[in-house]
C-alpha positions, 0 to 999 in steps of 0.5 A: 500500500503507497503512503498518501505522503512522505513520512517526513512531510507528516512529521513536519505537518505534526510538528507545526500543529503541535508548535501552535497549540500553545495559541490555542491553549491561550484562546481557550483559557481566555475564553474560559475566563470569559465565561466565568465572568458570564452571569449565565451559567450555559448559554454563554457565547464563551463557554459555547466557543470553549466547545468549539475549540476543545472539538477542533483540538480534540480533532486536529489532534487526532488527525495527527495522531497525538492521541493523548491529546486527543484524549484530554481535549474530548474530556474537555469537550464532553465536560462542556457539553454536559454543562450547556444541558442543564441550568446550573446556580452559582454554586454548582458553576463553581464547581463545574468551572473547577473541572473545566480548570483542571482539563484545560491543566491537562490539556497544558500538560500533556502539551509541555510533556511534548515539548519537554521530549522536543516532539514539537 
């Protein structure tokens, strides 16, 4: 079977993806802040666009194939989700916001993790 392209080719497409996330974890730990300043606790424009990034991420990684990436940016996304079903009061926002933080950690993570083994 012929390979679509050139291993290396691959390698350096993976490699500038894996370079911006760091802009992409940037936008989305704004947008995360935006949304806890939000009064609203699911029908933010912020936590709406959060999702979205989380499912180009979850996306993006996927195709090429950083697969624990992959992984922490669908929990992410999954995380989101839920919370935009349902009405949540003041205290019930904190504690979701607090689990959000914790998968956009994961997420900065897993990313220094590769940079530390110089695969961006």
């Amino acid at each position: 079977m012929e390979k679509l392209m050139p291993e290396d080719d691959f390698v350096t497409l993976r490699r500038g993806f894996l370079n911006r996330v760091d802009l992409r974890l940037q936008c989305m730990n704004s947008l995360y802040e935006e949304w806890m300043d939000s009064l609203s606790s699911r029908e933010s424009s912020s936590l709406r666009d959060l999702y979205y990034e989380a499912h180009k991420l979850a996306g993006a990684a996927s195709c090429y194939q950083v697969h624990d990436l992959t992984i922490v940016a669908q929990e992410l996304e999954r995380l989101i989700y839920s919370i935009s079903q349902g009405l949540l009061l003041a205290p019930e926002k904190a504690s979701k916001a607090v689990e959000v933080r914790r998968q956009l950690d994961s997420i900065a993570s897993v990313y220094c993790d590769y940079q530390r083994q110089g695969l961006n």
